[in-house]
N, C-alpha and C positions, 0 to 999 in steps of 0.2 A: 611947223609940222603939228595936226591934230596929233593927241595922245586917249585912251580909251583905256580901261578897266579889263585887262585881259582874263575875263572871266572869273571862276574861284580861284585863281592865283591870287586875286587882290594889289596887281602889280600894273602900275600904270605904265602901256607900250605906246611908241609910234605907230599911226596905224598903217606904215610902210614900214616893215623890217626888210632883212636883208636873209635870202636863204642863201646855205654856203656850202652847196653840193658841188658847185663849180671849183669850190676854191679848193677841193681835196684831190683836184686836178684826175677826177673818174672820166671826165670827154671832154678832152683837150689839154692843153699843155697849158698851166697856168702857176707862175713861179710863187716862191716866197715869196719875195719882194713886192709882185703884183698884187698876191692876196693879202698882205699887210695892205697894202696902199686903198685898193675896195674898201678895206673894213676903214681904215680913216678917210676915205672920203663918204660914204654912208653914214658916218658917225658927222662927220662936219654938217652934213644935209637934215642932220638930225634924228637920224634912225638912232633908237633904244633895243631894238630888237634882234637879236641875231637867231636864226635855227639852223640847228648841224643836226650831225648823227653818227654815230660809232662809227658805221662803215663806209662814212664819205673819205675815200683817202683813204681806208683802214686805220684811221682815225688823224690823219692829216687834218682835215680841219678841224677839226674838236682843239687838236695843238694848237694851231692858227688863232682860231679865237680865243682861245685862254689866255695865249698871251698877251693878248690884241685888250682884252678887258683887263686882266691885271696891270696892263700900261694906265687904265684909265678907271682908276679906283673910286672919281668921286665922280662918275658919268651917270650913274644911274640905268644902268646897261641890264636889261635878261635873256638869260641866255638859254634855251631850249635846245634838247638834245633827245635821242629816240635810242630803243635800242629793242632787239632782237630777230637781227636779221644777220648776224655772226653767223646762225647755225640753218639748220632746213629750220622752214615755219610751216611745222607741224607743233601741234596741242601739245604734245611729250614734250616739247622743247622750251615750252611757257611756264619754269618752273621755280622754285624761289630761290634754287643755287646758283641757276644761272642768271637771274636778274640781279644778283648781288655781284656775281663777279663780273657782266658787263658792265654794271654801273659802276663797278669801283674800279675798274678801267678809263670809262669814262673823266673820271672823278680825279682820277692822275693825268690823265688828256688836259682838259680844263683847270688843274690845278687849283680845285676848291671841295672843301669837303661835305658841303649839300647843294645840291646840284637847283637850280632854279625851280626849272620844271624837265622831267621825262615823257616823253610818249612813248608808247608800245608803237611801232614802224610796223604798221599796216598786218598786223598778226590775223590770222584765221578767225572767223567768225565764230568759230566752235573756243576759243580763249576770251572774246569778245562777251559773250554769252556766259562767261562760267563768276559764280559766285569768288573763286578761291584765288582769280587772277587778281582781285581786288580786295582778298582781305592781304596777300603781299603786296600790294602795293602799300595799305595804309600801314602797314608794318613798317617798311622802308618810312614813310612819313614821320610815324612817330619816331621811330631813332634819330632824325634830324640827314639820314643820306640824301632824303630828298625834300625838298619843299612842296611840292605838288605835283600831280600827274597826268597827263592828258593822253588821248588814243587819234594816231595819224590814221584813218582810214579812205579805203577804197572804194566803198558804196554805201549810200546815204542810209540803206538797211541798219548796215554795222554803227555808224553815224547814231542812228536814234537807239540803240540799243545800249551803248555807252553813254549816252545823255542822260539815260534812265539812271545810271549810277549817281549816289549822292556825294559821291569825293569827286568823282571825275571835273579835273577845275577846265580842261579844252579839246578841242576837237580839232584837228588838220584835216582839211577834205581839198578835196581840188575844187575850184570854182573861177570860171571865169564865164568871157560872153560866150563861147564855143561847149560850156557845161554848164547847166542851168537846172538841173535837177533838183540841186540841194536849196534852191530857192522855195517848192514846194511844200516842203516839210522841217526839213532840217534847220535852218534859220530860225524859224519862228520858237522851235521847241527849243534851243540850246540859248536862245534869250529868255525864252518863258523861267528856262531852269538856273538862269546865270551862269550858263556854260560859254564861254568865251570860242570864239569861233577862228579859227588858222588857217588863209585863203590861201593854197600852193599852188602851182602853177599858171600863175595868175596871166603869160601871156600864151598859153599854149606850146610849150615849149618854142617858144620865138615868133611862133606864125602872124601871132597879134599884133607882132613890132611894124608888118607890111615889105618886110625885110628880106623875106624870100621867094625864090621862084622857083616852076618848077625843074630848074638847071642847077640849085643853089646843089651844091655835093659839102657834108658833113663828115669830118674825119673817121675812120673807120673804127674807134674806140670811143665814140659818140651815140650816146644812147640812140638819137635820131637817125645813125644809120642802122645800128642792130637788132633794135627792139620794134620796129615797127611793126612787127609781126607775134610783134609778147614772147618770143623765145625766150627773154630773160629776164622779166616781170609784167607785170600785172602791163596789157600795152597801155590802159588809160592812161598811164604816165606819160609815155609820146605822144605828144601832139594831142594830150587828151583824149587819143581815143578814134581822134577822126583820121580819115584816108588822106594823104599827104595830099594829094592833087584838089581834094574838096574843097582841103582846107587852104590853101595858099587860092582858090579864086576866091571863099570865104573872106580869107583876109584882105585882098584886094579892096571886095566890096565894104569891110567896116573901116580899112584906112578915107575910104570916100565918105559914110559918114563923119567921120570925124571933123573932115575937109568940109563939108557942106552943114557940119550945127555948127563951123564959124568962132572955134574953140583958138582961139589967138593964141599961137608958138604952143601948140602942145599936141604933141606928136602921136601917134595911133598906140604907141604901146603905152604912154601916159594916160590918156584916156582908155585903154582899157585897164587897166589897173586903178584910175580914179572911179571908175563903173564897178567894181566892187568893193570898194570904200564905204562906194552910196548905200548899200545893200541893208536895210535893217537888220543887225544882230552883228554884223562883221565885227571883230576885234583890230585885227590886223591882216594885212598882204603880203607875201615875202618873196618878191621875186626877187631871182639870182641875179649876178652878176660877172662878168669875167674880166672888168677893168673898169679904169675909173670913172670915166665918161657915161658908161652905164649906170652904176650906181649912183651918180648923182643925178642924172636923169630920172633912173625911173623913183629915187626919194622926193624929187620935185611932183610926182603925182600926188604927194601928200595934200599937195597945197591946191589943188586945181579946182574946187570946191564942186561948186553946185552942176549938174549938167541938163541941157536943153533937154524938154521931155520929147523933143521929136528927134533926138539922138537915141536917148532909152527905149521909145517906143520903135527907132531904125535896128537898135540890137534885138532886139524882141524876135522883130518879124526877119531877122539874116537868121537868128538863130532856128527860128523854125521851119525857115524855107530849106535853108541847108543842110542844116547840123544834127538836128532835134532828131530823126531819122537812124543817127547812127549809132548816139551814145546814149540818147536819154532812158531809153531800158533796160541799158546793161549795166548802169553804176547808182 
């Protein structure tokens, strides 16, 4: 497994981690027992990286992992976690009371007393923008609660506006071949500034695996059935953004590239997760997982190296033919 400099953390990650939204069991039934077994087979495949967040689980997996790294104290493991999204995210609610008592929440979750790294979880662009959300943060830094800070956001706007910050050590954006935005700006300037870069939904909420159709039915406490319509957040999170039927012939068509650049035993949602590895400035990827066969699959993208440039130039032209249309000026 490549490893990579995750930005001003100064913390060398795999640059396949392991995101563990799944594992707080928010869509779909996913046990202890399972979600132990994901993080050691992810860790056996060589993932260093794990990202959670207060309200996966209501802090089920923040548990999960805590325990899962304090099993394994000379791994060399970081672990990222987010937080303010406990309350409405509204600008009143980005305050420095309550960033101390989510994080030391967290901080009992995790079972350590400075926390790797934090993100702000996709907060309002009016908190983004404000000088005062970042002199608490380096307040937290200096006390030692935290070690670094980064901002998960929504639109590559908010993206370069946090980049501009001089503490800010990373950025969570979404980015795959179905999102292509942050290719135009955002990359370049969060490497220009050694901001460390955190590729989230790296296969489109599944679509990328070539996995579904459109008969595939998603449990009713699955964000893929609820949120397709953004009732309950931002919808670029499902499916990225695009119209399920788009996107499932979408995916048909990039499981055939993959078939046709002749990529020996490596599956659609491999290469799409090894396709932004390639990406100049990328730190790390962290698709989810919901068992173990997953997770060691898709940490196997770490290794998948180089790709055919008539594969990159077939994501290019699926992405514009199709895609580009639906999401590239919304986020």
């Amino acid at each position: 497994m490549e490893h990579r400099i995750l930005g001003r953390t100064g913390r060398e990650v795999s640059v396949v981690g392991l995101g563990t939204w799944q594992l707080g069991a928010d869509w779909g039934d996913v046990s202890e027992a399972d979600a132990l077994a994901v993080l050691e087979a992810s860790a056996e495949a060589g993932v260093t990286f794990y990202d959670t967040a207060d309200v996966y689980g209501d802090g089920r997996s923040e548990q999960l992992v805590g325990r899962f790294v304090a099993a394994h104290p000379d791994a060399g493991f970081t672990v990222a976690t987010k937080m303010g999204r406990r309350m409405d995210q509204v600008p009143a609610n980005y305050v420095e009371a309550n960033f101390r008592q989510w994080l030391d929440r967290s901080r009992k979750n995790l079972g350590v007393d400075t926390i790797d790294l934090v993100q702000l979880h996709c907060p309002p662009s009016e908190v983004i923008d404000d000088d005062a959300t970042y002199d608490v943060l380096d307040r937290l830094v200096d006390e030692g609660v935290i070690a670094a800070y980064g901002v998960s956001v929504e639109t590559c706007a908010q993206a370069l506006s946090a980049i501009a910050r001089p503490h800010v050590a990373s950025i969570q954006i979404i980015l795959n071949a179905f999102r292509m935005k942050p290719l135009d700006e955002v990359l370049a300037a969060a490497e220009a500034a050694g901001v460390g870069i955190i590729a989230r939904v790296p296969l489109a909420s599944g679509l990328l695996s070539g996995n579904y159709d459109l008969d595939t039915a998603f449990a009713e406490d699955d964000h893929r059935t609820y949120n397709r319509d953004g009732s309950a957040f931002d919808v670029g999170e499902t499916f990225s953004g695009v119209d399920y039927a788009t996107g499932v012939e979408a995916a048909r068509e990039f499981s055939a590239l993959v078939a046709d650049a002749g990529l020996a035993d490596v599956t659609p949602a491999q290469a799409a997760i090894a396709w932004i590895i390639r990406q100049p400035g990328v730190s790390t990827v962290i698709p989810g997982a919901r068992n173990v066969s997953q997770a060691s699959a898709n940490a196997a993208a770490g290794s998948v190296g180089e790709l055919p440039s008539s594969f990159i130039e077939g994501v290019r032209d699926l992405y514009d033919r199709r895609v580009r249309e639906q999401v590239h000026a919304r986020w």
